[in-house]
C-alpha positions as CSV (number, residue, x, y, z in Angstrom):
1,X,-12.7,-14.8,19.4
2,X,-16.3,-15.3,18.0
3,X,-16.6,-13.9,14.5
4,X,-19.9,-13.8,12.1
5,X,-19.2,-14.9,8.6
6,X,-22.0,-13.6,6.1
7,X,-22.1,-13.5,2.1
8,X,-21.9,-10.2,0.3
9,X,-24.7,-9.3,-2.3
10,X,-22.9,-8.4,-5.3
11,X,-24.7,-6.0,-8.0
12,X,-22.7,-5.3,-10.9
13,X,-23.2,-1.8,-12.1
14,X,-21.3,-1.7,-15.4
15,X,-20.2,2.0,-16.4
16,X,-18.2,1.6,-19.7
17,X,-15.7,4.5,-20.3
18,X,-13.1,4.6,-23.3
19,X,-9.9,3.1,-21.5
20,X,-7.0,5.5,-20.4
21,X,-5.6,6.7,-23.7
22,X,-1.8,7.9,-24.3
23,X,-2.4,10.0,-21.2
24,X,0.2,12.9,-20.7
25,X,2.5,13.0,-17.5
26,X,0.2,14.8,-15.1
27,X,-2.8,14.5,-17.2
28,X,-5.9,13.6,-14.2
29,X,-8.3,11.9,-15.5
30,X,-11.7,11.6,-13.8
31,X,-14.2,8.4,-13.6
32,X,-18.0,9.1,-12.1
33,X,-19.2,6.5,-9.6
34,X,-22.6,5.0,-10.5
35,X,-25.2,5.9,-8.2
36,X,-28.0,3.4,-7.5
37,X,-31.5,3.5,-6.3
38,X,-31.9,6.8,-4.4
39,X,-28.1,6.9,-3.5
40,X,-27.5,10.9,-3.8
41,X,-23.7,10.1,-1.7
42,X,-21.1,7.3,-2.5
43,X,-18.5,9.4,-0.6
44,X,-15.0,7.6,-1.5
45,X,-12.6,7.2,0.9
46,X,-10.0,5.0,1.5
47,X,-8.8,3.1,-1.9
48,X,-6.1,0.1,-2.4
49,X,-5.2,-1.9,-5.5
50,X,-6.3,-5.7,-6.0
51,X,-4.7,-8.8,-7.4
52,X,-7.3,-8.4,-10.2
53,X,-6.3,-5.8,-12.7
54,X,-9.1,-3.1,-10.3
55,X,-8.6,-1.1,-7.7
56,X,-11.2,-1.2,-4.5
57,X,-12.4,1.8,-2.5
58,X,-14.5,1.7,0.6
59,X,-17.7,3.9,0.3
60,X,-18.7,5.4,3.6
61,X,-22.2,7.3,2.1
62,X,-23.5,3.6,1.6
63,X,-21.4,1.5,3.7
64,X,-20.6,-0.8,0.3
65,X,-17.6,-1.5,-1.1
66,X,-16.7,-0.3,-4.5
67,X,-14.5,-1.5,-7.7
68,X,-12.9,0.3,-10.7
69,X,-11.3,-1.5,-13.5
70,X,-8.0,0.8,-14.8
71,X,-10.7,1.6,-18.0
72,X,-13.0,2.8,-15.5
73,X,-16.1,0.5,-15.3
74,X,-17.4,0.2,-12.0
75,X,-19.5,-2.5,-9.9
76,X,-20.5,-2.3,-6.5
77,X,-20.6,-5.2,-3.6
78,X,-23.7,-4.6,-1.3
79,X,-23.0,-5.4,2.6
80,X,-25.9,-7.1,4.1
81,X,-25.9,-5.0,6.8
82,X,-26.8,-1.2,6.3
83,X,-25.0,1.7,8.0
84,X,-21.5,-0.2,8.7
85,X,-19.1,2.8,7.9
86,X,-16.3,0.6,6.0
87,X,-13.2,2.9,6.3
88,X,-9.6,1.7,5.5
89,X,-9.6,-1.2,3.2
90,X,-5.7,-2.7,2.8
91,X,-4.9,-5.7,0.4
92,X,-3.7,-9.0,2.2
93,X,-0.6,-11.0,1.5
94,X,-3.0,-13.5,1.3
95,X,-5.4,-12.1,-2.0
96,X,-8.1,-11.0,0.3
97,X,-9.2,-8.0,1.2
98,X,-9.2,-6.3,4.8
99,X,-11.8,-3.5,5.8
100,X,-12.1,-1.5,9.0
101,X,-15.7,-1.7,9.8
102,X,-15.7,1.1,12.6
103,X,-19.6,1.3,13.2
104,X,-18.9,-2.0,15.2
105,X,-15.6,-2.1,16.0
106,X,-14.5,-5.0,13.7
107,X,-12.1,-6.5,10.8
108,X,-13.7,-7.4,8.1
109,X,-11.5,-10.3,5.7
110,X,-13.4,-10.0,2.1
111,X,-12.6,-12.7,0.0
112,X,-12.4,-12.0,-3.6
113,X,-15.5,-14.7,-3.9
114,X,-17.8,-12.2,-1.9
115,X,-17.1,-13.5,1.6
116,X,-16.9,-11.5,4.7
117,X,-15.7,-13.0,7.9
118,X,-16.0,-10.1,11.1
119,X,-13.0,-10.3,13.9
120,X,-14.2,-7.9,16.2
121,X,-11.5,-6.4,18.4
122,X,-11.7,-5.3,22.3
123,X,-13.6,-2.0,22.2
124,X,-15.1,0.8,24.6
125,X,-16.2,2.9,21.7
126,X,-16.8,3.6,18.5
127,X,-12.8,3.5,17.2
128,X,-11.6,4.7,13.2
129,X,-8.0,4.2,12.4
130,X,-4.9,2.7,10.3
131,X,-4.4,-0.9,8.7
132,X,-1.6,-2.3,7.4
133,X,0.2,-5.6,6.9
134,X,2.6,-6.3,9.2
135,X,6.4,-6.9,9.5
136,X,5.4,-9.7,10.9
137,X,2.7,-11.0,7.9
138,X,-0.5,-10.3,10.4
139,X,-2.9,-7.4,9.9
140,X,-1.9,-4.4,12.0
141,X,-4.8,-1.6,12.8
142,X,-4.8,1.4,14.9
143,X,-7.7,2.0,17.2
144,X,-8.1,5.8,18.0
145,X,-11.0,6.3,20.6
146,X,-9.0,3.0,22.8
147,X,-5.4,4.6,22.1
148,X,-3.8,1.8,20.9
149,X,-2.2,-0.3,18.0
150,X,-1.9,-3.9,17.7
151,X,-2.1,-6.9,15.6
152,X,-4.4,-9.8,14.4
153,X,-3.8,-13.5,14.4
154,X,-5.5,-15.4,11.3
155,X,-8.3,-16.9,14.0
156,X,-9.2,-13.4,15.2
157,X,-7.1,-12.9,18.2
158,X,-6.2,-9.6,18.5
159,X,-2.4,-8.4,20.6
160,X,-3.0,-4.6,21.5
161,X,-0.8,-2.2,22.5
162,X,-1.3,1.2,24.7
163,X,0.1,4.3,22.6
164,X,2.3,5.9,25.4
165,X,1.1,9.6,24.6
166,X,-2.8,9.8,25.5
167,X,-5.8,10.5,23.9
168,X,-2.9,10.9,20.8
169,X,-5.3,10.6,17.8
170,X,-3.7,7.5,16.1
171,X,-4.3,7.3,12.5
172,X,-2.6,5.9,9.7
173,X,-0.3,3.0,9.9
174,X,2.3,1.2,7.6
175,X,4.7,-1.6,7.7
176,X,8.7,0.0,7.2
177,X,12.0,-1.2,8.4
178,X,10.7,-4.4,10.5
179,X,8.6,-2.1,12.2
180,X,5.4,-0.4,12.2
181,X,4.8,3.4,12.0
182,X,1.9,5.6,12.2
183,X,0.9,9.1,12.9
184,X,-0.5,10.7,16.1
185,X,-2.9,13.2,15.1
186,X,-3.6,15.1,18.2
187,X,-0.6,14.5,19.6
188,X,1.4,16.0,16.6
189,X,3.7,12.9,16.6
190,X,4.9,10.3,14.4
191,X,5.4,6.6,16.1
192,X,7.6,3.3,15.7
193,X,6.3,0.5,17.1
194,X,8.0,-3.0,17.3
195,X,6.0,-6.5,17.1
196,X,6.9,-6.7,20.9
197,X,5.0,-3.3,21.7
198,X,7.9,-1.4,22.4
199,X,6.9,2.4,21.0
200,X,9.5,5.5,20.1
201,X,7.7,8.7,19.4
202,X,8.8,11.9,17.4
203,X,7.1,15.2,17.6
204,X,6.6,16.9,14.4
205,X,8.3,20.6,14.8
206,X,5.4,22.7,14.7
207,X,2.8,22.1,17.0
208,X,-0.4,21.2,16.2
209,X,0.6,20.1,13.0
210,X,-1.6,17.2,12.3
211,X,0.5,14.6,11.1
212,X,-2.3,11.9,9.0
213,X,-1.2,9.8,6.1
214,X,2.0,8.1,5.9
215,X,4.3,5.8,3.8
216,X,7.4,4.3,2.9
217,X,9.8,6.4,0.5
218,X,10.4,4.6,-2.8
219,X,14.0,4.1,-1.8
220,X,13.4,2.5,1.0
221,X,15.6,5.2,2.8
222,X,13.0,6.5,5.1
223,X,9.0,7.3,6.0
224,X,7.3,10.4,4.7
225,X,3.7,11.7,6.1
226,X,1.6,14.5,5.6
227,X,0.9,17.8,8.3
228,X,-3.1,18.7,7.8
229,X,-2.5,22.0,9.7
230,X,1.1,22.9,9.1
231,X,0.6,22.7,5.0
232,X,4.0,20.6,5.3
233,X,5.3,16.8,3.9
234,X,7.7,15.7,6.4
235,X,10.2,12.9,6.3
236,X,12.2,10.5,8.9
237,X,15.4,8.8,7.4
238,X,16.3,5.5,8.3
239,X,19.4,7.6,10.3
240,X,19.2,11.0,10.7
241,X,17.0,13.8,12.1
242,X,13.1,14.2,11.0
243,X,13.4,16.9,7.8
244,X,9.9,19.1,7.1
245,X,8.8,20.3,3.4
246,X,6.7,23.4,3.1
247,X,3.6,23.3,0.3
248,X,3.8,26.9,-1.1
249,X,-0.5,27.3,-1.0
250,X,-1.5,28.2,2.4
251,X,-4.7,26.0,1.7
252,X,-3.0,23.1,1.5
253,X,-4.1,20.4,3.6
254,X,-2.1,17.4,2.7
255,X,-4.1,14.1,3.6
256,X,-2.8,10.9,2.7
257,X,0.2,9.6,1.0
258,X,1.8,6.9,-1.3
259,X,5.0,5.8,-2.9
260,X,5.1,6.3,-6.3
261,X,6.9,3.9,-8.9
262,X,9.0,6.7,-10.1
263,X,11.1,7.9,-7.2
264,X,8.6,10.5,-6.2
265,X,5.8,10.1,-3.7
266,X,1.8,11.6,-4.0
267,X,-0.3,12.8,-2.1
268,X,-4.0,14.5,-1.6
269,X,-5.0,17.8,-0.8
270,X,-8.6,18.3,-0.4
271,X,-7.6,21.8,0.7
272,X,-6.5,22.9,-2.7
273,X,-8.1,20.2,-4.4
274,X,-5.0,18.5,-5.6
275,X,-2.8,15.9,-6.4
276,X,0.7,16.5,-5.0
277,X,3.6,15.4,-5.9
278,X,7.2,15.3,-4.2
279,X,10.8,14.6,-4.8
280,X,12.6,12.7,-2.8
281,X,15.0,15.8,-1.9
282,X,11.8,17.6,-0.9
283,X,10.5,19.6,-4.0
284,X,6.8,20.0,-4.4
285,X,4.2,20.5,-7.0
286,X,0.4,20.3,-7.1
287,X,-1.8,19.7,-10.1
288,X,-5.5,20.6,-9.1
289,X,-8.1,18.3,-10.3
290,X,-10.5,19.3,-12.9
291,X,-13.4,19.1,-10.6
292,X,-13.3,22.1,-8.4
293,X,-14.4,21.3,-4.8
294,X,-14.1,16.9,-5.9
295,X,-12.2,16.5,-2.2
296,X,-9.0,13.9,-3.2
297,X,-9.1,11.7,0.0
298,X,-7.7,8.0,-0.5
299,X,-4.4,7.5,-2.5
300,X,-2.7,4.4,-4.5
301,X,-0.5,3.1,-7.0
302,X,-2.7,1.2,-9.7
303,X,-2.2,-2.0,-11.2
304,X,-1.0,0.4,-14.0
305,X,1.4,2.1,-12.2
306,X,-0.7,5.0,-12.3
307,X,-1.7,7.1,-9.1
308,X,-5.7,6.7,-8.2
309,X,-7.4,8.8,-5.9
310,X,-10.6,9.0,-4.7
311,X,-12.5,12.0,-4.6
312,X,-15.5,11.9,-1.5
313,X,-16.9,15.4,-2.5
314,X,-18.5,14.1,-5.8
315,X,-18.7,10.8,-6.1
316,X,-15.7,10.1,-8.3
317,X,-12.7,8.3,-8.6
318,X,-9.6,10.1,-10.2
319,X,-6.3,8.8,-11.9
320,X,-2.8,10.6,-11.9
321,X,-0.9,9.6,-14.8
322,X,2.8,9.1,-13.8
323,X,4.3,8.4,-17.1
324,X,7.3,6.8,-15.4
325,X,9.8,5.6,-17.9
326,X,11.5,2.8,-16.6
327,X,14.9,1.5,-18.1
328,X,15.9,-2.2,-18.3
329,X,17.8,-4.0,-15.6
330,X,21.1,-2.6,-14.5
331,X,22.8,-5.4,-12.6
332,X,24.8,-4.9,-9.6
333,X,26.0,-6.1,-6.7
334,X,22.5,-6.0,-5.1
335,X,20.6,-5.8,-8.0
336,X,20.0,-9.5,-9.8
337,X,18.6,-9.0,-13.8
338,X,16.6,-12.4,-15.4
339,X,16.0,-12.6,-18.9
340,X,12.9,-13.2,-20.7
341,X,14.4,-13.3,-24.2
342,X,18.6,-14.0,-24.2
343,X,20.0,-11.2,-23.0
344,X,16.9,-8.5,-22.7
345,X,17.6,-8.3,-18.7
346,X,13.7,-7.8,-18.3
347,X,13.1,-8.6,-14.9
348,X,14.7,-6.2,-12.0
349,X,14.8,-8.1,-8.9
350,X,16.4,-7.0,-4.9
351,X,15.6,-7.9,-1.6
352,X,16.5,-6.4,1.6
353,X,16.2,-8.3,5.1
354,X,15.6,-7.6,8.4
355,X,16.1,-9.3,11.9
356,X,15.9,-9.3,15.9
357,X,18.6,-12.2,15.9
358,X,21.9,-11.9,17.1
359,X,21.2,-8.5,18.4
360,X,19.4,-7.1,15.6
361,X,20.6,-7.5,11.7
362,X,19.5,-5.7,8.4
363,X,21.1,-4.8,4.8
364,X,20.5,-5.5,1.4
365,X,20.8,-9.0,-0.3
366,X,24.0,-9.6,-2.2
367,X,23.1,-11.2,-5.8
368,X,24.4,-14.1,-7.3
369,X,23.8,-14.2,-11.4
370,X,23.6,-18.2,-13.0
371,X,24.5,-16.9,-16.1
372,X,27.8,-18.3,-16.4
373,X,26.2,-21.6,-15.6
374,X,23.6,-20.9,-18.4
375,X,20.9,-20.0,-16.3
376,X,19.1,-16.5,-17.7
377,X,15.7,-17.0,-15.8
378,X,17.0,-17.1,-12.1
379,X,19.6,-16.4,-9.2
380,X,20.6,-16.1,-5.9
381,X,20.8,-13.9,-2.8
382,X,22.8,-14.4,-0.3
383,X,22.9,-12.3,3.2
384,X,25.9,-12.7,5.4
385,X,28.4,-15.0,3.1
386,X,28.1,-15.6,-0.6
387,X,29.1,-19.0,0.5
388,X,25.6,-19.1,2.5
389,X,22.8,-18.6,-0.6
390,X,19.8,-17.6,1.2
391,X,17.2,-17.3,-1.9
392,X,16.3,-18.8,-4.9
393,X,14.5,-17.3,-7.8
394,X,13.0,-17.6,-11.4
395,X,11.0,-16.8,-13.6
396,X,9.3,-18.3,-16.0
397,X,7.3,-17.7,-19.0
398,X,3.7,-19.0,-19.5
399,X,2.4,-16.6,-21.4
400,X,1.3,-18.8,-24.3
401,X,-1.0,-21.0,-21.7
402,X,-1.9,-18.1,-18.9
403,X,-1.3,-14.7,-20.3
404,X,1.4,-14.1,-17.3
405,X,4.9,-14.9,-16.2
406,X,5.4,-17.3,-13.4
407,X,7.5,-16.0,-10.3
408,X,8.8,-18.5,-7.9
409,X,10.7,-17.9,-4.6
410,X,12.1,-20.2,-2.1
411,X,15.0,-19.7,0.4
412,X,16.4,-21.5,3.9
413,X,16.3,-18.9,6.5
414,X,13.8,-17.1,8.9
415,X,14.7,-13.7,8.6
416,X,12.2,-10.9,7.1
417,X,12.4,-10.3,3.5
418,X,10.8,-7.4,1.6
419,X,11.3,-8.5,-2.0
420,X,10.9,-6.1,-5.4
421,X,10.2,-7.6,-8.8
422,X,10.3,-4.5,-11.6
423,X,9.4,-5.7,-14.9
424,X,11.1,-3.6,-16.9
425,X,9.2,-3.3,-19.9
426,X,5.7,-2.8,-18.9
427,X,6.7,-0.5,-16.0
428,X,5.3,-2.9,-13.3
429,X,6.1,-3.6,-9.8
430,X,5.9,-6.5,-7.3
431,X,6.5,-6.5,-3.9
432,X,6.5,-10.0,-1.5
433,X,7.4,-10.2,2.4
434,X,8.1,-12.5,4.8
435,X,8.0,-12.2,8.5
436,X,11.0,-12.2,10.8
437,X,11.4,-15.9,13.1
438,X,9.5,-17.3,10.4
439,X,10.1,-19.8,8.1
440,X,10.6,-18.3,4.7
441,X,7.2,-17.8,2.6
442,X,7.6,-19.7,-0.6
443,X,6.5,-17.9,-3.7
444,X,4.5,-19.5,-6.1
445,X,3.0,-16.4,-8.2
446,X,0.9,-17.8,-11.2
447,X,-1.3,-14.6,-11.9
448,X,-0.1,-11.3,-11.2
449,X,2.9,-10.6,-13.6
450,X,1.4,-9.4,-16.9
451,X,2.7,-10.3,-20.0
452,X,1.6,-8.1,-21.9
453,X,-0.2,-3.8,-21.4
454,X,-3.0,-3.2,-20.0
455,X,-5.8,-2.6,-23.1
């Protein structure tokens, strides 16, 4: 597959705010987006958090790319190329960035040098849809106007798949349960779709519902996405039938959707102009931003564990404050606790796997503590026979010489892994995956877990 590869034009445009200060649970705060030249429009859209300490957000009024710090200074990256309508931007197991480029039908991998490389995909129109990673590691994206979802190699070559239900409207897409699910828009149906292509659909029970944004629950226990037209959250357990939740406001036009890192999951409602908020038994609330008519469109978890949100009607971006408190490590049997002083059990640490072989396999991985060996700052996990480790882990403080802990993984198997690192005392989460028939990925993460709070 041909691809272009062109350098991005990066103007900084520096907008100091005072940081996020003491911020009460629920408190929004609100960040105006530089404008530059005669840019009257940024429109915001889709939004995802970097390995950087900043959040990213695609900007469809200028077809740039924009960054926010979590203290809310802003610069802008300039494509070279006007008019390219940069829609879903997802962050890459790999550090880079991945932007749907719809105006012609391509990938775009942003490095975080300033580097595009295109990967245009098969196309008879002009598509807009999902992107996600994979269970599989690759770059998933939905293609609306060709009905169909698929997958990228690293070299650009793209394995699509045909949406049974026609002209369904797919939309958003994310990675859950060895699997990939998305919504059908038109349709009024929510999808599973295996690497192999092999699709199971579930209507939504009201009709023309509008099912859009989508995500995994916190617990891991199912997939909830939000119903445009039916004002409703709806959820699909991992067994079970499909469950809806009504929004009380009949404005309320739920959009898109994120786990939170308190057990609760958040959405946006530019029908209400509002950030929702929802239990995992299926209680709502909604606290309305203080810009009336801002349109909250794009949704993520910071690199503060705070909610961001874009908001397209005024050239803003927005953040939720969670205030999750977060205990220290409980250990059990799946649940293995590392210390970074003797005995502070800082460092929450599970994994759950997932496979096709022998018929299909998945659970939760069985720690093994070392502390009886004397070893505080690592484990085990084992799968099918605590005789059979699977993983090891540790981590390691370099604080003194990097400002971060060191997290290192490695493990002798080839099933998927979805792996959670919680440190418990800054509140911060860390998720790694490896794909299924794979080799494990080995983990060798120098720069992301902080040592200290954010400023």
């Amino acid at each position: 597959m041909s691809h272009s590869e062109m350098l991005f034009r990066r103007i900084l445009i520096v907008a100091m705010f005072s940081g996020l200060v003491s911020a009460a649970r629920g408190q929004i705060t609100e960040f105006q987006i530089p404008l530059a030249g005669s840019t009257t429009s940024v429109q915001a859209g889709s939004i995802t958090s970097g390995w950087d300490d900043a959040l990213y957000f695609t900007e469809t009024g200028t077809g740039n790319i924009g960054r926010v710090t979590t203290t809310g200074s802003f610069s802008q990256v300039f494509l070279p190329t006007p008019n390219r309508l940069p829609g879903e931007i997802v962050t890459g197991l790999d550090g880079n960035f991945w932007v749907y480029l719809g105006s012609d039908n391509s990938i775009g991998r942003m490095t975080p040098t300033g580097q595009i490389t295109e990967f245009p995909f098969p196309a008879s129109g002009q598509n807009n849809g999902g992107l996600t990673v994979g269970p599989n590691g690759l770059i998933w994206v939905a293609l609306n106007f060709e009905n169909k979802v698929g997958y990228m190699t690293p070299n650009g070559k793209f394995t699509l798949f045909n949406v049974p239900t026609p002209n369904s409207g797919v939309s958003q897409i994310i990675a859950w349960g060895g699997a990939v699910w998305g919504t059908e828009t038109n349709a009024s149906k929510v999808f599973r779709v295996t690497t192999d292509g092999t699709f199971s659909e579930f209507p939504t029970q009201m009709p023309n519902a509008q099912p859009f944004g989508i995500a995994p629950s916190p617990d891991n226990a199912a997939v909830w996405f939000a119903m445009r037209a039916a004002h409703k959250i709806g959820k699909i357990p991992m067994s079970g039938p499909m469950v809806e939740y009504s929004i009380e406001d009949p404005q309320a036009e739920p959009w898109k959707i994120v786990a939170g890192p308190d057990d609760k999951l958040y959405f946006t409602d530019p029908g209400t102009n509002a950030i929702g908020e929802v239990t995992l038994d299926g209680v709502i609330t909604e606290t309305p931003t203080p810009t009336a008519g801002s349109g909250p469109e794009g949704i993520a978890v910071g690199p503060d564990n705070n909610i961001w949100f874009t908001e397209s009607a005024v050239n803003q971006i927005g953040v939720f404050n969670v205030g999750a408190n977060f205990r220290p490590c409980v250990p059990s049997p799946t649940v293995l606790c590392i210390d970074d002083k003797p005995g502070d059990k800082r460092f929450k640490i599970t994994v759950t796997y997932q496979t096709s072989q022998g018929g299909g396999q998945a659970g939760d991985g069985k720690a093994i503590p070392l502390a009886s060996l004397g070893v505080f700052q690592g484990g085990l996990f084992w799968f099918s026979s605590p005789q059979n480790p699977e993983i090891l882990v540790k981590v390691l403080d370099a604080c003194s010489i990097s400002d971060r802990f060191w997290f290192f993984g490695s493990a002798g198997t080839n099933v998927s892994t979805d792996m959670s690192v919680i440190d418990t005392v800054l509140g911060l989460s860390y998720e790694y995956r490896s794909p299924d028939l794979h080799a494990f990925v080995p983990i060798q993460d120098t720069g992301r877990l902080f040592c200290r709070a954010f400023p």
